[in-house]
C-alpha positions as CSV (number, residue, x, y, z in Angstrom):
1,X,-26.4,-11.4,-31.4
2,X,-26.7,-15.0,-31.6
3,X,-24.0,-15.9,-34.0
4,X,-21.9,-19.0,-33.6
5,X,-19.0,-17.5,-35.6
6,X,-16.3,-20.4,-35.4
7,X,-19.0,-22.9,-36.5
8,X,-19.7,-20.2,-39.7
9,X,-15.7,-20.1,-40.4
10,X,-15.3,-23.7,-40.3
11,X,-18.4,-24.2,-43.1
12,X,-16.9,-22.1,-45.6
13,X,-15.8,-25.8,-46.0
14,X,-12.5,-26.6,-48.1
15,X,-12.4,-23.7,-49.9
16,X,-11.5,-21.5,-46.8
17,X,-8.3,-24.1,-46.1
18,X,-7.3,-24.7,-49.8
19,X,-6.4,-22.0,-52.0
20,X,-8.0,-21.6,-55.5
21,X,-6.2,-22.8,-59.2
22,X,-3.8,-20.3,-59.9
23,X,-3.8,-18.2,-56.7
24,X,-1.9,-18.7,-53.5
25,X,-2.5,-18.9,-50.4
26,X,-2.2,-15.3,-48.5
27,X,0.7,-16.6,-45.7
28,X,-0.1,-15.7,-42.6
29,X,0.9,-12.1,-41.7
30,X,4.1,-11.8,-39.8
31,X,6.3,-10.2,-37.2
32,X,7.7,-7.1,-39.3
33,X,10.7,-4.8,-38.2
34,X,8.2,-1.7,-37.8
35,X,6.0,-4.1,-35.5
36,X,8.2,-5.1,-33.8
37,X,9.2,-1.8,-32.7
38,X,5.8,-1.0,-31.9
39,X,5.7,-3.6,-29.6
40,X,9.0,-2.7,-27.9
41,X,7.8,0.8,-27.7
42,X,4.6,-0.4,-25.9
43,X,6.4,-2.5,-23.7
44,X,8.8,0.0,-22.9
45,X,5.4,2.8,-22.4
46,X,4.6,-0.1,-19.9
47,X,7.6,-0.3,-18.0
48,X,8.3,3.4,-17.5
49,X,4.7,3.6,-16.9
50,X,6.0,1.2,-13.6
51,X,8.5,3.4,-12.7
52,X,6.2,6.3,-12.8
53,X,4.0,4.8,-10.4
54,X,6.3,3.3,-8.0
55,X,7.9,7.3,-7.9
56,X,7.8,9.7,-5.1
57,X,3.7,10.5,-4.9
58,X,2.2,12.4,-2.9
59,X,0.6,11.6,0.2
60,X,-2.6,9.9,0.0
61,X,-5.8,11.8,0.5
62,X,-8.3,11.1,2.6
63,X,-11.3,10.4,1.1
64,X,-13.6,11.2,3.8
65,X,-13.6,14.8,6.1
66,X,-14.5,15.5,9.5
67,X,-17.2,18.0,8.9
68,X,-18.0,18.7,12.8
69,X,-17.0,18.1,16.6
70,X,-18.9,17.8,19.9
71,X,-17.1,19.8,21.5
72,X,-16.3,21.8,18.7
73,X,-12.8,21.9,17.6
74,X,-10.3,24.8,19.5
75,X,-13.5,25.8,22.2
76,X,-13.8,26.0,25.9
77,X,-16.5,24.2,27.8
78,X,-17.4,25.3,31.4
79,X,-17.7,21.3,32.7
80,X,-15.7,18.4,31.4
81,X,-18.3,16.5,28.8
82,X,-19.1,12.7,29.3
83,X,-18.3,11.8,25.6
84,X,-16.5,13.1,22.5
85,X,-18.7,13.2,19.1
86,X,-16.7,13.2,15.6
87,X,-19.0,13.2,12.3
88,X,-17.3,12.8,9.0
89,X,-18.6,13.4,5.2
90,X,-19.4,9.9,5.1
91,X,-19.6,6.2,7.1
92,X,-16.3,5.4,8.2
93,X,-15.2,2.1,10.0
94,X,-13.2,1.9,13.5
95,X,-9.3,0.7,14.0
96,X,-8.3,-1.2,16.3
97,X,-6.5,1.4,19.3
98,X,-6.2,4.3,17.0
99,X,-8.7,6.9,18.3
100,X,-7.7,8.4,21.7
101,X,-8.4,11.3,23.8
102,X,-5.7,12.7,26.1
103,X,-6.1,15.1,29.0
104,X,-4.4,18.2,30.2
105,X,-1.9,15.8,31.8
106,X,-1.3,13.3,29.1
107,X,-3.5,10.4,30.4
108,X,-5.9,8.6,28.8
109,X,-9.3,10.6,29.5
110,X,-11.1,8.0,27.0
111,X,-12.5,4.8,28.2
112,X,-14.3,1.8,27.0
113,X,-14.3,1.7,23.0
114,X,-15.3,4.1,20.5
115,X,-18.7,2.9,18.9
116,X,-19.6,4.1,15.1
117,X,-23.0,4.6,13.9
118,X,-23.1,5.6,9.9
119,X,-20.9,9.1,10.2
120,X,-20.5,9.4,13.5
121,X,-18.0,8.1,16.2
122,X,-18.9,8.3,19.5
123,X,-16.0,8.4,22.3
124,X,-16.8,8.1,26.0
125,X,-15.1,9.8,28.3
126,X,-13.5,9.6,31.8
127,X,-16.0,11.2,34.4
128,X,-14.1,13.8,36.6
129,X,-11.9,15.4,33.8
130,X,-10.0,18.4,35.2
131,X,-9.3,21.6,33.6
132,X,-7.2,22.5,30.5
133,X,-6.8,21.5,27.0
134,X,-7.8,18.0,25.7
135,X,-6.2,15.9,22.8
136,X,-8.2,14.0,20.3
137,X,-6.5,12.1,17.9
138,X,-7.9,9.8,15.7
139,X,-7.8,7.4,12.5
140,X,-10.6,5.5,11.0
141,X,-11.1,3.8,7.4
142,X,-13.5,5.8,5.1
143,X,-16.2,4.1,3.4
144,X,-14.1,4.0,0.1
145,X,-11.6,1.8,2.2
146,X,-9.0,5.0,2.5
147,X,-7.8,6.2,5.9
148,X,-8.8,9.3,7.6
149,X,-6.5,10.7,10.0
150,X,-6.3,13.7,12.2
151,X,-7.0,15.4,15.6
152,X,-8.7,18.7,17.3
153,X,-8.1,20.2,20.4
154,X,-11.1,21.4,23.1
155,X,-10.3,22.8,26.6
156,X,-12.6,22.7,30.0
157,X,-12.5,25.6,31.8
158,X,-9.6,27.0,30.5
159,X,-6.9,26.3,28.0
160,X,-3.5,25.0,28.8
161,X,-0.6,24.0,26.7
162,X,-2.2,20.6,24.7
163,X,-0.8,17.2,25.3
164,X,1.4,15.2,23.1
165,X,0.3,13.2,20.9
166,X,1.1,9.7,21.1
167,X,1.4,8.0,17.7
168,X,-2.7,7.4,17.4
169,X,-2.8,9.4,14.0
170,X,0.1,8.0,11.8
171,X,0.5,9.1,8.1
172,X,1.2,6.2,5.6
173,X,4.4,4.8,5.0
174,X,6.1,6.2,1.8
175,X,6.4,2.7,0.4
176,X,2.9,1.4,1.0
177,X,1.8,4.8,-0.7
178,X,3.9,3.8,-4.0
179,X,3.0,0.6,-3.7
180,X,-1.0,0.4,-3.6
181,X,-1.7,2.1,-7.1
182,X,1.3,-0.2,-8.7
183,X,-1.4,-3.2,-7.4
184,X,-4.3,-1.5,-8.7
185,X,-2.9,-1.1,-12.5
186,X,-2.1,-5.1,-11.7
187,X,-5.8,-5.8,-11.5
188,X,-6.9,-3.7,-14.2
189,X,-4.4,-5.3,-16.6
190,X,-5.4,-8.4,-15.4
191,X,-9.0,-7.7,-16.4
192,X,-8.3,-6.8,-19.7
193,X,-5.9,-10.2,-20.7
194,X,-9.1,-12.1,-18.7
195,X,-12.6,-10.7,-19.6
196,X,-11.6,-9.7,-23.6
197,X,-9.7,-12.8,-24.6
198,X,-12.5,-15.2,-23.4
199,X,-15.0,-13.5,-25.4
200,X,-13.4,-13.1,-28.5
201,X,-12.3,-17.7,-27.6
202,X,-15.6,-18.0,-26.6
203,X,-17.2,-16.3,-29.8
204,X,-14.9,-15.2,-32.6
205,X,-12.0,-17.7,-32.7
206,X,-11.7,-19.8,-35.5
207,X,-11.3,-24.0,-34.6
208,X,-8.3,-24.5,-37.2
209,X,-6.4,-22.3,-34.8
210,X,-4.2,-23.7,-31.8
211,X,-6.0,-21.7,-28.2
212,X,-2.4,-22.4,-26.6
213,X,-0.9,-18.6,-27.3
214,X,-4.4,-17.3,-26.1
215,X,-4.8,-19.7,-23.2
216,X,-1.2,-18.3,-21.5
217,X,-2.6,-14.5,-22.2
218,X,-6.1,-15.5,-20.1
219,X,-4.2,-17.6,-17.3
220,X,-1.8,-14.4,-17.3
221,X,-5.0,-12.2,-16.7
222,X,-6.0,-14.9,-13.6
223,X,-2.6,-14.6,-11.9
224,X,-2.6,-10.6,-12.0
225,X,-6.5,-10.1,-10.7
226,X,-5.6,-12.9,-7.7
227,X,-1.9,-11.3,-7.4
228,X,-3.3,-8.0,-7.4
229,X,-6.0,-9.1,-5.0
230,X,-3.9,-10.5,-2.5
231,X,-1.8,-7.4,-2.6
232,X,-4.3,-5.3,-2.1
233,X,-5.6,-7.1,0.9
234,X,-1.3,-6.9,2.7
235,X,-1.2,-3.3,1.9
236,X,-4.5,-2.7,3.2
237,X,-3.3,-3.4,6.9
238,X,-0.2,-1.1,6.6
239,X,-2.6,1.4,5.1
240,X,-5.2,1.9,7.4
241,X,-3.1,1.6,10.7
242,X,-0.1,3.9,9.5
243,X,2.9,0.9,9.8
244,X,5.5,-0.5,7.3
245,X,5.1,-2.5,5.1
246,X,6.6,-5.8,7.0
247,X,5.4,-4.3,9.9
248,X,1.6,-6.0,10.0
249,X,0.7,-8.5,12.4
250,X,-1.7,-11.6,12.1
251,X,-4.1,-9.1,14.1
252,X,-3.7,-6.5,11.5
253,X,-4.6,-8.6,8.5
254,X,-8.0,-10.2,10.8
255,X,-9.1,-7.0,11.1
256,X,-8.9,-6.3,7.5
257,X,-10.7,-9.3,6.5
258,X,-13.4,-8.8,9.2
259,X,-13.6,-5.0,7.2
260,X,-15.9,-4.5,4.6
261,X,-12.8,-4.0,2.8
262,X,-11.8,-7.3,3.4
263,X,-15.3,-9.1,2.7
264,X,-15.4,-7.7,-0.9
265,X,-11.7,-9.1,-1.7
266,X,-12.4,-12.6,-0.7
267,X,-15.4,-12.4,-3.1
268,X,-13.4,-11.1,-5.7
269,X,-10.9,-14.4,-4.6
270,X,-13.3,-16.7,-4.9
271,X,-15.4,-15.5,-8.1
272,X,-11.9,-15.9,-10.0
273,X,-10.9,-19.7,-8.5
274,X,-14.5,-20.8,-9.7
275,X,-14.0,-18.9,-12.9
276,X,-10.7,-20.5,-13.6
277,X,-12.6,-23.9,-13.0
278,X,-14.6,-23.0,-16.0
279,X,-12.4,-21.8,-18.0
280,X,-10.6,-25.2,-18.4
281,X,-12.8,-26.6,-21.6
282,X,-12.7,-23.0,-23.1
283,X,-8.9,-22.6,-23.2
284,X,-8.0,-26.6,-24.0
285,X,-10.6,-26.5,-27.1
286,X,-12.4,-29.4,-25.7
287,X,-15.9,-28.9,-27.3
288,X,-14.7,-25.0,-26.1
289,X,-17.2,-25.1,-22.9
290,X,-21.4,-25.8,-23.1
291,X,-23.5,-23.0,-23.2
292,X,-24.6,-23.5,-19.6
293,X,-20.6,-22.5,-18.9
294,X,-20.4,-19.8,-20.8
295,X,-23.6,-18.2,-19.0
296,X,-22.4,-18.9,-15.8
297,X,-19.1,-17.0,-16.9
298,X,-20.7,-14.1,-17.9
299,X,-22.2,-14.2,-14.1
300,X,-19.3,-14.5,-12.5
301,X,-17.4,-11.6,-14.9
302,X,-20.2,-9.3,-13.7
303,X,-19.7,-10.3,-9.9
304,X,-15.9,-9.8,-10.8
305,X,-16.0,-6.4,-12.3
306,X,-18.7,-5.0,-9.4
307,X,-16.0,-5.6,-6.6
308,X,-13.9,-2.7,-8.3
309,X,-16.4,-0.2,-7.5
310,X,-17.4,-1.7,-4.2
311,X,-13.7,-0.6,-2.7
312,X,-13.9,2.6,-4.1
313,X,-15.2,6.3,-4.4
314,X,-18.7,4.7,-5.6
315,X,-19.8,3.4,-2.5
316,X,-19.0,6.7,-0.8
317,X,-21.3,8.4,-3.7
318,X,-24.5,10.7,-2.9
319,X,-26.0,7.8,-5.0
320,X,-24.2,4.8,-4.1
321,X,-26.3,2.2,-6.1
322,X,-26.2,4.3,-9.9
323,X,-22.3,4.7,-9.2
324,X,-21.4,1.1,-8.2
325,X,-23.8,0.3,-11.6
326,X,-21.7,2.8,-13.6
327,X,-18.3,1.8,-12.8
328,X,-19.5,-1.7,-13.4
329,X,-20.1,-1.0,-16.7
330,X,-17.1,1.0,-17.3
331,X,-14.9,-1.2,-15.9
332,X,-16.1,-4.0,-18.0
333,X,-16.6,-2.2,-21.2
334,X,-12.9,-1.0,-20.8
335,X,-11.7,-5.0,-20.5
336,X,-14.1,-6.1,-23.0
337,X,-12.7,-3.1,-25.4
338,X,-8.5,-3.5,-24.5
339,X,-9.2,-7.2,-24.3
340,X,-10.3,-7.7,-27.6
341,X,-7.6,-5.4,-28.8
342,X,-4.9,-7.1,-27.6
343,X,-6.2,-10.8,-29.2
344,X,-6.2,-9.0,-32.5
345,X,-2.9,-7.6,-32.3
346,X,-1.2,-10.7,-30.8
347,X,-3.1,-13.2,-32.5
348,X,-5.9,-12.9,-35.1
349,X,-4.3,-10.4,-37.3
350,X,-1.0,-12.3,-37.1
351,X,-2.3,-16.0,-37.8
352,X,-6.0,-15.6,-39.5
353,X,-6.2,-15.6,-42.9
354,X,-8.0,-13.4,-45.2
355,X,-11.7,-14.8,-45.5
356,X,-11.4,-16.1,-41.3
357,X,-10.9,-12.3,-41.0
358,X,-13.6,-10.5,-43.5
359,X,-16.0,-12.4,-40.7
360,X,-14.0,-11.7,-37.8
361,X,-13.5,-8.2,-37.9
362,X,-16.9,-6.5,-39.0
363,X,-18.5,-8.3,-35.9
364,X,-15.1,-7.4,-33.6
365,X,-15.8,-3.8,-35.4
366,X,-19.2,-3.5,-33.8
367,X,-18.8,-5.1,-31.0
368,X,-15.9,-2.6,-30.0
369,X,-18.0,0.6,-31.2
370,X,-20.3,-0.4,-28.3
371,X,-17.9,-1.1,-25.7
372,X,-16.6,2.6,-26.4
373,X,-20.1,4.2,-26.2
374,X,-20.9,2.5,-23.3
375,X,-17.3,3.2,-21.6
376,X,-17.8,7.1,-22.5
377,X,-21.4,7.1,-21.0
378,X,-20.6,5.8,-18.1
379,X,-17.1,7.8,-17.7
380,X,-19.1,10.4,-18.2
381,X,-21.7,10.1,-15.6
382,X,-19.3,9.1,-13.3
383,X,-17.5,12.0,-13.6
384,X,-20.4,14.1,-13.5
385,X,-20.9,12.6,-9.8
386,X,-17.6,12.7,-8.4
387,X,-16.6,16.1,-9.9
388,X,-20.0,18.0,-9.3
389,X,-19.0,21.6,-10.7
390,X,-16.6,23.2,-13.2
391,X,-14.4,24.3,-10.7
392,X,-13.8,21.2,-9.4
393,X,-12.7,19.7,-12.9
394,X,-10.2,22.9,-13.5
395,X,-9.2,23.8,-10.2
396,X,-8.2,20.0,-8.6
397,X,-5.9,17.1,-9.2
398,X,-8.6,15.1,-9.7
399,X,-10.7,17.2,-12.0
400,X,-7.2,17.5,-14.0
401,X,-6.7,13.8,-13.9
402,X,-10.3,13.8,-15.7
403,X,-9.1,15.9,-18.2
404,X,-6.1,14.2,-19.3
405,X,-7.8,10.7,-19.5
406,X,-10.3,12.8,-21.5
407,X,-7.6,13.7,-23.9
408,X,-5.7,10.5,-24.1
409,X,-9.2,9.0,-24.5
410,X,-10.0,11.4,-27.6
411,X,-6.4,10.2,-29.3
412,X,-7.8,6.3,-28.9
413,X,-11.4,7.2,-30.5
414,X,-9.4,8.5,-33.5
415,X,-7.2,5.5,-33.7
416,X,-10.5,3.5,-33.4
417,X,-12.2,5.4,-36.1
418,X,-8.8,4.9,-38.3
419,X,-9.0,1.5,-37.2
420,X,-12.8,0.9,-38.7
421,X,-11.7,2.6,-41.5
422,X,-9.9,-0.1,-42.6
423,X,-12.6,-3.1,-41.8
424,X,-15.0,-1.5,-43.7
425,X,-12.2,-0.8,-46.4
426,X,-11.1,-3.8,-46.7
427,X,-8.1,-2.7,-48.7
428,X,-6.2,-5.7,-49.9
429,X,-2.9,-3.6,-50.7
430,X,-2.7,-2.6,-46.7
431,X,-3.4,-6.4,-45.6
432,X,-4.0,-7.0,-41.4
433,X,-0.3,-5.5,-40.9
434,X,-1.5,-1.5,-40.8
435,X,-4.6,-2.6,-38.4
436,X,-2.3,-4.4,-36.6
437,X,0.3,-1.8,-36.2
438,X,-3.0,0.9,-35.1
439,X,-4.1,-1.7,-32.3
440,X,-0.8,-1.7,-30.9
441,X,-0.8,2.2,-30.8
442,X,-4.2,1.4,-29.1
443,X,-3.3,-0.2,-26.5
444,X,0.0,1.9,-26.2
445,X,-2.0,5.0,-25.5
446,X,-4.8,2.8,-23.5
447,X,-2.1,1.6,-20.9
448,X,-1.4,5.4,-20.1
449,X,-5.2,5.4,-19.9
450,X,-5.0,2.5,-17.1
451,X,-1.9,4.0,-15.2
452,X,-4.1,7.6,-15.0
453,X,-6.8,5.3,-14.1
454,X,-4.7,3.8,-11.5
455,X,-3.7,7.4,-10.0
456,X,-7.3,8.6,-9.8
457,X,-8.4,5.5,-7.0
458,X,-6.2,7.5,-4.8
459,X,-7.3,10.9,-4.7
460,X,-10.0,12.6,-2.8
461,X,-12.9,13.8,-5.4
462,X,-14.0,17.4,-5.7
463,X,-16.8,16.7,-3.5
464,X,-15.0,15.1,-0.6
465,X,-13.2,18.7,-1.2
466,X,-16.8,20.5,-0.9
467,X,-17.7,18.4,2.2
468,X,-14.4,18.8,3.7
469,X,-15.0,23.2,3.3
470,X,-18.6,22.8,4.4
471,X,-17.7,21.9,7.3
472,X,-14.9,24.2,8.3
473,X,-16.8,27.0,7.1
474,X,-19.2,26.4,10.4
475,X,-16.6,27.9,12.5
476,X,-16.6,28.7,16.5
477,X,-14.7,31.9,16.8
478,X,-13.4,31.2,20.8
479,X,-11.5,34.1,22.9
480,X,-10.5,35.2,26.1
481,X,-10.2,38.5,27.5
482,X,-9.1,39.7,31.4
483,X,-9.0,42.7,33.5
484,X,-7.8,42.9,36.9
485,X,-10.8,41.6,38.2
486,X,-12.5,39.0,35.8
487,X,-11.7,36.9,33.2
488,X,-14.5,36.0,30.2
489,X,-14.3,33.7,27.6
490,X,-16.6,34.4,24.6
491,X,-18.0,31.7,22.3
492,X,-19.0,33.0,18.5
493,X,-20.9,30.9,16.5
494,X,-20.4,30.5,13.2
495,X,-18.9,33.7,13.0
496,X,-20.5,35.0,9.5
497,X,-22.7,37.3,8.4
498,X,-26.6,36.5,9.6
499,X,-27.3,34.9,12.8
500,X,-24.6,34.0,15.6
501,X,-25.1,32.5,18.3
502,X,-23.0,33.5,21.7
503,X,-21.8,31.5,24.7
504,X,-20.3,33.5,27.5
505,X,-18.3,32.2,30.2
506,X,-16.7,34.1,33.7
507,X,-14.2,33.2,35.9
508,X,-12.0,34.7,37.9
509,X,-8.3,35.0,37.6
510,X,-7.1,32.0,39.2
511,X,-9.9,30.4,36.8
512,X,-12.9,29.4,39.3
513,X,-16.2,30.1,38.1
514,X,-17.3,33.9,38.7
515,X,-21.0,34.0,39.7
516,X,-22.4,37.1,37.7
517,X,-25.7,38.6,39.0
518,X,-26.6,40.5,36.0
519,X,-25.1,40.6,31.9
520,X,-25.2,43.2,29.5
521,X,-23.6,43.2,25.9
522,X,-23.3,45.2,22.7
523,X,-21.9,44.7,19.0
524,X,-20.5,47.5,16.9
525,X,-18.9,47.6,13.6
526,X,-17.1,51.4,13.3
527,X,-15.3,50.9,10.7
528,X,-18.6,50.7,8.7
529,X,-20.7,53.2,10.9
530,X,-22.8,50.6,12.6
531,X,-23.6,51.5,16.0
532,X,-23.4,49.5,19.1
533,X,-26.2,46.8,18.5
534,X,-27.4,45.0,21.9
535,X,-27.4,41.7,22.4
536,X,-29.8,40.0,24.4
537,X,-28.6,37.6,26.8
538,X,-29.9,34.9,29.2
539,X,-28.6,33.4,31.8
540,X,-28.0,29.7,32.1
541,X,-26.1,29.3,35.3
542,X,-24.4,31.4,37.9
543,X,-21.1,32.0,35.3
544,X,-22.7,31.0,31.9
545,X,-25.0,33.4,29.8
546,X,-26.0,32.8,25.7
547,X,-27.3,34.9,23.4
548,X,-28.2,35.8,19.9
549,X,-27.4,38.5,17.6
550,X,-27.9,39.5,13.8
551,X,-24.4,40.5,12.5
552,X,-25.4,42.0,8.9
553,X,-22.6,42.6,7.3
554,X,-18.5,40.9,7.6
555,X,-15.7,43.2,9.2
556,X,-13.6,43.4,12.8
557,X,-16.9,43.5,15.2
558,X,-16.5,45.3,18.7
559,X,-18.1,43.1,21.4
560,X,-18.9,44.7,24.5
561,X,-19.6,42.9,27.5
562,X,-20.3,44.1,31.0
563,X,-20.4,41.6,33.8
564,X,-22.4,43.0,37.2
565,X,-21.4,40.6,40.1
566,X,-22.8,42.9,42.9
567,X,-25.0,45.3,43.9
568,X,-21.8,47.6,43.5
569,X,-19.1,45.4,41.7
570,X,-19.0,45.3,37.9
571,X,-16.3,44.5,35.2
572,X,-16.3,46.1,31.4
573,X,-15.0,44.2,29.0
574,X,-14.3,44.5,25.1
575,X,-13.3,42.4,22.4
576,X,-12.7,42.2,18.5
577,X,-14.0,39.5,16.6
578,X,-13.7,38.8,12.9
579,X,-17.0,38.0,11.0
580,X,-16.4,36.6,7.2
């Protein structure tokens, strides 16, 4: 719509300035007692809102999961491997001396550095690694800038009793925790006091009026998105390496700006600088900015609002490029929305007067009824990916988090619809002071919106979740059994119903490999009536033998195993495994 509104209001000529014989002049609408407890009450929404968020929380979730493990997580290998393989649910970026792997002893079996390719690390390894159980500990940054912490345990030969861990996998400092989604609601406010207010300046504010009110609001919005920024980029270094929050180093914070992490904030930095160059003319009233301004604005808004999604769960998404294109849009349709909301309230409905109004406010009327559509849409489909199933919306934080913005965003449509009401109305006994008093229970409700906004950046969606339980559920079942002769360790993979694959392993008792000349084994499931079923084995070398077997249905499975290391020598033995 190409209208240029504050020209329009300025050629209704003397008219609009001087009233008519015999009428007066509406006076501008004023602060009223029930206002001004509105206001009060949404600034005090706002505050405990603050207090809420800087709260005990929870700890953070990861937002990534390792899904799988070479070797896998609590097995035995016969010979010490040459590397370590971890793959996650998605890319993930290294830290600096956080991923180790300790031997049976508690030195460093790792060497050289960890390299990462997409979802997968890669740790090389010590050659020469003696028996026992192995340590791996790790902590990397996901690729929705969240860290991922944890460790698995993997033995060679045998197991022993596993190292101590060091300190490589540190969980986030309480404070840091509290403090990151306090810095997010920072930014989003700031958007909305930024992106709305110029627009309605730009297009819907009348010359007569002084910008000077409006002009603090907008250079408010500036200080919060760069305050906010910079906040986001000191927490970032406590974050990801586990520290305090005065604890980071120069080191820290260079390898947070070399992060991808760190790239998108100093984007976001400078986008706002040259913004606030811009927005100069526009806020002074100086022939309120040319044309060629106001485009390049609009540019840098969008390059603004796309950093959001760039730091968070949309770049992770199975379709990265519709979710970063999404949350653009909801982002900005959310400031363009609360924005506009809070000019009306502070200013227009307050100072306007009744014909600068009857053109401001079925344009503002429109123009907010899109913002909405496009915020649900989007909300909507975003949801759709990040949730992926109805148990997921019912049945996690996250989904319930959904559900409440859902509900706090069906009280704001009525208020809007109450709000239109009145535009299209027009009802000279109500005057601006009901709309007003309806914004400010807009935004009241909207800044619970924001906080639950806020909240939801920090917690691992549903199908991290599903990820995450894909992976464990590709178990290796891994057990020992001994007689007074031999000692076998039997590998079960995945251990469900169908197809498993099985790794077997002799030694003898004081744990040297056991050359076994022939191998014989059988599976059974009494407890069901399912005779012995026999397993076909081959043998790989002197001690090692694999072998594949149907398992059709889930129960305690009987393996027998019979292990012929002479012409007259053999050992029997028996096991129970569980198959789900």
């Amino acid at each position: 719509m190409n209208v240029d509104l504050p020209g329009a209001i300025d050629r209704l000529g003397p008219s609009a300035a001087r009233p008519a014989a015999g009428r007066r002049r509406p006076a501008p609408a004023r602060f009223r007692p029930g206002a001004r407890r509105l206001l009060a009450a949404g600034f005090g929404l706002l505050v405990g809102l603050f207090c809420v968020l800087l709260g005990p929380a929870a700890p953070a979730s990861a937002h990534a999961a390792l899904v799988a493990s070479d070797p896998a997580s609590d097995t035995i290998v016969p010979d010490a491997p040459n590397k370590v393989t971890l793959t996650f649910s998605e890319s993930v970026q290294l830290i600096s001396g956080k991923i180790q792997v300790l031997a049976p002893d508690g030195s460093r079996a790792d060497q050289g550095e960890p390299q990462a390719n997409g979802n997968t690390v890669v740790i090389p390894l010590r050659t020469g690694g003696g028996r026992g159980t192995y340590l791996v500990s790790y902590r990397v940054v996901s690729a929705d800038s969240h860290p991922v912490a944890g460790s698995l345990t993997y033995s060679v030969g045998a197991t022993s009793t596993p190292p101590t861990e060091n300190g490589a996998a540190e969980s986030v400092d309480p404070v840091v925790r509290a403090l990151i989604p306090v810095g997010k609601y920072l930014g989003y406010t700031g958007l909305v006091l930024l992106i709305g207010p110029v627009l309605v300046l730009a297009l819907l504010w009348p010359h007569r009026l002084s910008r000077s009110g409006p002009a603090r609001l907008v250079w408010s919005g500036v200080g919060l998105v760069l305050g906010s920024t910079v906040l986001a980029i000191w927490l970032q270094a406590p974050y990801t390496t586990g520290s305090g929050l005065f604890d980071v180093t120069g080191a820290d914070l260079r390898d947070v700006l070399g992060s991808t992490f760190g790239a998108v904030m100093l984007v976001r930095l400078g986008v706002v600088v040259a913004a606030a160059l811009l927005l100069r003319p526009l806020l002074s009233g100086e022939g309120g900015g040319s044309k060629a301004d106001l485009a390049l604005l609009g540019v840098l808004g969008v390059a603004a609002l796309a950093t959001w999604p760039l730091t968070g769960h949309p770049t992770a998404s199975p379709v990265a490029g519709v979710s970063v294109v999404v949350d653009t849009i909801h982002l900005g349709s959310m400031a363009v929305w609360l924005g506009g909301l809070v000019m009306l309230a502070g200013f227009l409905l307050r100072l306007a007067d009744e014909r600068e109004l009857g053109a401001i406010l079925p344009i503002w009327s429109r123009w907010a009824a899109t913002a909405v559509a496009a915020l649900l849409i989007a909300g909507s489909v975003q949801a759709l990916i990040e949730v992926a199933s109805f148990e997921g919306l019912f049945g996690s934080t996250y989904g319930r988090l959904i559900l409440a913005k859902i509900a706090l965003a069906a009280v704001v449509m009525a208020m809007a619809s109450y709000s239109r009401r009145l535009v299209r109305d027009r009802r000279a006994e109500s005057g601006p002071g009901r709309l007003r008093r309806v914004v400010i229970a807009e935004l009241a409700v909207t800044a619970v919106v924001l906080g639950v906004t806020a909240a939801l950046v920090q917690i691992a969606p549903p199908r991290t979740a599903t990820a995450a339980d894909g992976g464990a559920a590709s178990t290796t079942i891994s057990q020992t059994v001994a007689n007074d002769s031999a000692s076998l360790q039997v590998d079960v993979f995945p251990a469900t119903v169908g197809n498993n694959s099985l790794h077997l392993y002799a030694y003898t008792l004081d744990n040297k490999p056991l050359p076994v000349v022939e191998w014989t084994a059988t599976a059974a499931l009494p407890s069901k009536g399912i005779e012995p079923i026999e397993v076909p084995l081959l043998r790989i070398t002197d001690f090692h033998a694999i072998g594949d077997v149907a398992l059709p249905a889930a129960g305690d499975w009987t393996l027998k195993f019979t292990l012929r290391t002479s012409e007259i020598d053999q050992s029997t033995l028996t096991m129970t495994v569980k198959i789900s």
